[in-house]
C-alpha positions as CSV (number, residue, x, y, z in Angstrom):
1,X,-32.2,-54.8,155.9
2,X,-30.9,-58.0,155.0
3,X,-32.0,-60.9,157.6
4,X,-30.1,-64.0,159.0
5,X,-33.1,-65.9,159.0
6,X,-31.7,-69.6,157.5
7,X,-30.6,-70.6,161.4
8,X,-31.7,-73.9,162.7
9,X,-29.5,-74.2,165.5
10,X,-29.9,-70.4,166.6
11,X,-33.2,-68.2,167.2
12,X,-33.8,-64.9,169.4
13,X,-36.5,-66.6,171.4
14,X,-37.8,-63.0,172.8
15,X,-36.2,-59.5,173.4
16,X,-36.7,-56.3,175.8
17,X,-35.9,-54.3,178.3
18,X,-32.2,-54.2,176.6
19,X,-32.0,-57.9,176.9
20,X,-32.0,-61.1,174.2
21,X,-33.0,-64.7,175.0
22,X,-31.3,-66.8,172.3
23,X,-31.0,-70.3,172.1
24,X,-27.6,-71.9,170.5
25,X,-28.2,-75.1,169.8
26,X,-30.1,-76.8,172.9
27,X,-28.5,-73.7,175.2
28,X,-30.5,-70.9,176.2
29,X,-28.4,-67.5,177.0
30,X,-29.7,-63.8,177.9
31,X,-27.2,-61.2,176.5
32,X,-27.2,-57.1,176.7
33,X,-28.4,-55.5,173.7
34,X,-28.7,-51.9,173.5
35,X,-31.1,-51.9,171.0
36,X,-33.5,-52.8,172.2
37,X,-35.1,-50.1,174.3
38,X,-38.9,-51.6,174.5
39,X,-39.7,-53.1,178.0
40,X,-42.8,-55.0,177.6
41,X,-41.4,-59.2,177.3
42,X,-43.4,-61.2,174.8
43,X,-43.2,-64.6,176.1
44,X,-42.3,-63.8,180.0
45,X,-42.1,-67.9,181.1
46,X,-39.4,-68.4,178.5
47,X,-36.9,-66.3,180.3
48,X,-37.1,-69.2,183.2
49,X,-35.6,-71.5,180.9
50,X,-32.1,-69.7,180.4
51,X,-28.8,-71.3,181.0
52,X,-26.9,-68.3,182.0
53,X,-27.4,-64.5,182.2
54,X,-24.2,-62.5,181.3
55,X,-24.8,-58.9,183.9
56,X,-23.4,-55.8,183.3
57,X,-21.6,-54.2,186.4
58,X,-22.3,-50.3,186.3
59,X,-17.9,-50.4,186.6
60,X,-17.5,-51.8,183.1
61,X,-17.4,-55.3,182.2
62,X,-19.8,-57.6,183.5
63,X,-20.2,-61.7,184.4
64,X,-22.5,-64.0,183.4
65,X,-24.4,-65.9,185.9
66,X,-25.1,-69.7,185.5
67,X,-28.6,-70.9,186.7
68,X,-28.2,-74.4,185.0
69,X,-24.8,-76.4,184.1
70,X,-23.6,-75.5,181.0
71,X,-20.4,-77.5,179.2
72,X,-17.3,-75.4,178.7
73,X,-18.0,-75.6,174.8
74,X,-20.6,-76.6,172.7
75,X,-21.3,-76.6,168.6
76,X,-23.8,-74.8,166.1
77,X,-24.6,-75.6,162.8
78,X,-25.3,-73.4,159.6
79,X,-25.8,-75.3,157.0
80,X,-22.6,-77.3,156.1
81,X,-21.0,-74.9,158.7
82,X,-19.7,-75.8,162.5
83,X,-18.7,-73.7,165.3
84,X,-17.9,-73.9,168.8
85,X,-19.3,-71.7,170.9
86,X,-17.9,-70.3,174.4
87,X,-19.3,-68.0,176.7
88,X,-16.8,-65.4,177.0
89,X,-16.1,-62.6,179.9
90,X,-17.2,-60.2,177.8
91,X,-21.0,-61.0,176.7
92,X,-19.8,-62.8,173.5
93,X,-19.8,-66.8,172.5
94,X,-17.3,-66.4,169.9
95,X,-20.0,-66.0,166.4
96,X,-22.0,-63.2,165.1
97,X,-25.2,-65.5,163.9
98,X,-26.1,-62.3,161.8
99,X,-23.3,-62.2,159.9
100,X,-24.4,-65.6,158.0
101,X,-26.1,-63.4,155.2
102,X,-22.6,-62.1,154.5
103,X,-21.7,-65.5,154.2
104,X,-24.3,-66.4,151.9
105,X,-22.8,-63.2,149.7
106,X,-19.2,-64.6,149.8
107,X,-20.0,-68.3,149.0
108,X,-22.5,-67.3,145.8
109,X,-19.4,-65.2,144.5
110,X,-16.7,-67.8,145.2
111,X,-18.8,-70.7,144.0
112,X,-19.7,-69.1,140.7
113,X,-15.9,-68.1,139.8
114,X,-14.3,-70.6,137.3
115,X,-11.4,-70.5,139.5
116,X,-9.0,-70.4,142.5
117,X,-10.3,-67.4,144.8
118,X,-7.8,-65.9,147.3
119,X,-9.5,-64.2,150.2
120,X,-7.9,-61.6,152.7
121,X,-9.8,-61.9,155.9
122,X,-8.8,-59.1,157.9
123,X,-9.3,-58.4,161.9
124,X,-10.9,-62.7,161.1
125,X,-12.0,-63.2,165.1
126,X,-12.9,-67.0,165.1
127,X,-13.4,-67.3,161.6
128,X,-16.8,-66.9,160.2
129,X,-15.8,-65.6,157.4
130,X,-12.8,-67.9,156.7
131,X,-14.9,-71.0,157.6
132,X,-17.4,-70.2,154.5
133,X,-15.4,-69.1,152.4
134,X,-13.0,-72.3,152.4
135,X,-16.2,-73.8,152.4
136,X,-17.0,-72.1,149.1
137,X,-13.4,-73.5,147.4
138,X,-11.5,-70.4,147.7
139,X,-7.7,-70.0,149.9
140,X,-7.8,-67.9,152.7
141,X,-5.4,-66.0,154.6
142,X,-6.8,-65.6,158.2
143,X,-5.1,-62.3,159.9
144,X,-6.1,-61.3,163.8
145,X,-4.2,-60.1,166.6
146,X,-5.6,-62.3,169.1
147,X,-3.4,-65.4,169.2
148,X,-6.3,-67.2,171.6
149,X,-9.1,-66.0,168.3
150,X,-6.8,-67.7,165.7
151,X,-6.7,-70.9,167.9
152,X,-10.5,-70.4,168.1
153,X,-10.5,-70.2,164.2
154,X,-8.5,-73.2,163.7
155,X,-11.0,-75.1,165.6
156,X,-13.9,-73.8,163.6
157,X,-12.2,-74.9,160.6
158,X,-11.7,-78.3,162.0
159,X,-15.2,-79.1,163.1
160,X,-16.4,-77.9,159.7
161,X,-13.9,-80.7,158.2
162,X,-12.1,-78.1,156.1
163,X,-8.7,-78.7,157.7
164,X,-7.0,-79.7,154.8
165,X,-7.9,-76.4,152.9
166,X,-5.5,-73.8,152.0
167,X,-5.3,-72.2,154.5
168,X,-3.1,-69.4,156.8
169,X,-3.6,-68.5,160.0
170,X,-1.7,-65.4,160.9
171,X,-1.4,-63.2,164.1
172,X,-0.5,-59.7,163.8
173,X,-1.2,-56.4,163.5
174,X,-3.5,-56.2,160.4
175,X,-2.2,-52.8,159.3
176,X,1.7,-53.9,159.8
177,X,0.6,-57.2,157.8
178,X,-1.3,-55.4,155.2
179,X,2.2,-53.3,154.8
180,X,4.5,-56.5,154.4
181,X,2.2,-58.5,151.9
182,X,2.3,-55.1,149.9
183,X,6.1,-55.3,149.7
184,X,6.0,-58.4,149.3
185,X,3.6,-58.1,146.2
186,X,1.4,-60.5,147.2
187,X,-2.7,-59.6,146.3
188,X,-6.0,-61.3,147.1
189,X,-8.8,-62.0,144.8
190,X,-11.3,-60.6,147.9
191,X,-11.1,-58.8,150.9
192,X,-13.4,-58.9,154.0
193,X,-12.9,-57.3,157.0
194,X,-14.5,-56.6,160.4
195,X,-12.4,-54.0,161.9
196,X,-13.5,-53.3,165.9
197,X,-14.7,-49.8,167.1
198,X,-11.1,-49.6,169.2
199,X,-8.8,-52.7,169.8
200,X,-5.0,-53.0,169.8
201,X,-2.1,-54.9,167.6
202,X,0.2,-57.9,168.6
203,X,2.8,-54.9,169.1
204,X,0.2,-52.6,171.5
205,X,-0.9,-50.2,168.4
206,X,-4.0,-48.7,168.6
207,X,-6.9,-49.1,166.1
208,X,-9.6,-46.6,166.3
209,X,-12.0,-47.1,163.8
210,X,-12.5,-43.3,162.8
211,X,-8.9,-42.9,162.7
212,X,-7.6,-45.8,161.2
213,X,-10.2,-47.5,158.6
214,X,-9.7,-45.1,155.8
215,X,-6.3,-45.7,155.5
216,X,-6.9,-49.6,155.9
217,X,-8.9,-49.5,153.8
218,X,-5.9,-47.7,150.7
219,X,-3.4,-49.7,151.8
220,X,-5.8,-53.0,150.8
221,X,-6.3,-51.7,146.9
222,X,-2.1,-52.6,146.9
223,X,-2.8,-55.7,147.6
224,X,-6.0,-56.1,145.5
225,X,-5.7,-59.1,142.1
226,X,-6.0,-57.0,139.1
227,X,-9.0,-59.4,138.6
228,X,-10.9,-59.1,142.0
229,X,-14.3,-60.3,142.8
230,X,-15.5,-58.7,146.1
231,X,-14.5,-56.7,149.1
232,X,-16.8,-56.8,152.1
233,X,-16.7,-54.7,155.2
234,X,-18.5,-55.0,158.7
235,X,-18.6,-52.8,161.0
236,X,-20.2,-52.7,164.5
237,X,-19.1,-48.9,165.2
238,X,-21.7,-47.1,166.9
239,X,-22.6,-43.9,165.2
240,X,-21.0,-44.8,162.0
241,X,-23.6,-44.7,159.2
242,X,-23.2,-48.1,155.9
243,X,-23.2,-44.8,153.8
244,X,-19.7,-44.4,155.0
245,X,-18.5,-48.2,154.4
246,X,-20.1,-47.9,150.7
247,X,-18.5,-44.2,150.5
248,X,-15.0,-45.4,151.6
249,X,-15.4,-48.4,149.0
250,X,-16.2,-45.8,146.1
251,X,-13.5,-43.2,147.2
252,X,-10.8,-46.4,146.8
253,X,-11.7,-49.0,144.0
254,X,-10.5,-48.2,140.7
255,X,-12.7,-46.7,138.2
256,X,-11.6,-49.7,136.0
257,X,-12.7,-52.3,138.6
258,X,-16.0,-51.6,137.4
259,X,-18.8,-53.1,139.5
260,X,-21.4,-53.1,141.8
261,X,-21.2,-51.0,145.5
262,X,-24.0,-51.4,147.9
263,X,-24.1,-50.9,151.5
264,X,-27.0,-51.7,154.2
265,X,-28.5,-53.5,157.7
266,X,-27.7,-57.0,158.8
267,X,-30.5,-58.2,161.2
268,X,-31.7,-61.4,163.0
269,X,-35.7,-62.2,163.6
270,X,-37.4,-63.1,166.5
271,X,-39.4,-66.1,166.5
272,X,-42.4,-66.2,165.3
273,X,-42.5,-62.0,165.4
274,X,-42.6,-59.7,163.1
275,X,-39.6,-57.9,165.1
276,X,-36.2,-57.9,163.8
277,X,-33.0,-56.8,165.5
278,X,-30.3,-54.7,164.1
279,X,-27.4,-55.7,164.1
280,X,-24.6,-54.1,162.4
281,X,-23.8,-52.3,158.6
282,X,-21.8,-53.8,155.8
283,X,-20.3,-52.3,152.7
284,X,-19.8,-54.0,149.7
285,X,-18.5,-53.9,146.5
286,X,-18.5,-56.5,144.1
287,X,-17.1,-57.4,140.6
């Protein structure tokens, strides 16, 4: 498994009982995780300490419950890396802190190219992703269909003082988008996406992971450089195997493209714990 373990500014204070006590920044939150099935708490007093506790409602959904003021947004660091965080109605504050070892990948292959690296950064959320990579020197073209995620992005990119990148923010259907920049012949040096289990376009289309990624995942080899240096997915699909990610990247890069495929864990410790948690696959192939 490969761990996010380089946070300062986020740690899993203690798990259990299908909760997480993080802290972001100097803001403690308990979130719902269903992995982790284990009941007995580690350090019971810290739980006291929490800001808010998001609660899920047995109709779907849920609400997070504030036992201490908390602002309406407030930043994290990684590294040379800022984000704004936001609790959200559904459990989420707007970053994946596990996904920064999949930024660590993209930056090391951007910052060793010898030149200009166009990135695709499909179904981009907030901007994780784009935020690094930008970081790392290359272009990026920032697809979601979420027009309030893209704003989100924008600000990422802003606090990390990247604003005067090169960079496009886009919102739209990824496959529909995917399907213009291939007649408009435009490619990408590297792809990453993070497609969602189910989620729907600008235009109301429905994505369903098992349905739909395979054929994503074609239609991005028309609009892969003939030189490219990595495509990267993520995937939080429940019951769906990294096997698969690597399997799909196999059955579509060209024999020619030759390279490395690999596929695995991402995980976050717990503080001073030997206990990691799992936290989603990733698929990888690189030049």
């Amino acid at each position: 498994m490969n761990i996010s373990n380089n946070w300062k500014d986020y740690e899993i204070l203690d798990m259990a009982d299908g909760e997480k006590l993080e802290r972001w920044n100097n803001i403690i939150l308990v979130r719902p995780d269903p992995q982790i099935i284990w009941k007995e708490k580690t350090n019971p007093e810290l739980w006291k300490t929490a800001h808010a506790i998001y609660n899920r409602s047995k109709q779907g959904g849920g609400a997070w419950k504030y036992q201490k003021k908390l602002p309406e947004a407030w930043k994290v660091t990684y590294k040379n890396l800022t984000f704004n965080i936001k609790p959200m109605g559904f459990k989420h504050t707007g970053l994946f802190p596990e996904q920064a070892v999949n930024w660590e990948w993209m930056m090391e292959k951007i910052k060793n190219e010898k030149r200009q690296v166009k990135v695709l950064n499909l179904f981009a959320y907030t901007g994780g992703a784009t935020v690094s990579c930008l970081a790392a020197g290359a272009s990026v073209c920032h697809v979601d269909s979420s027009k309030g995620m893209v704003a989100w992005a924008k600000e990422n990119v802003i606090s990390s003082g990247l604003q005067d990148r090169p960079v496009r923010y886009i919102v739209d259907d990824v496959v529909k988008f995917v399907k213009r920049e291939i007649r408009r012949g435009n490619t990408y040096d590297a792809i990453v996406m993070d497609p969602p289990s189910y989620g729907r376009g600008t235009g109301g289309e429905v994505w369903q992971f098992e349905d739909n990624i395979s054929e994503l995942v074609s239609l991005c080899m028309q609009v892969l450089s003939d030189n490219p240096l990595f495509f990267l997915i993520n995937s939080y699909t429940t019951g769906i195997s990294a096997s698969v990610l690597e399997n799909l990247l196999r059955l579509n890069i060209k024999k020619e493209n030759k390279g490395k495929f690999s596929s695995g864990e991402i995980g976050l410790p717990m503080t001073n714990s030997n206990l990691v948690l799992p936290c989603g696959i990733y698929g990888r192939w690189e030049k």
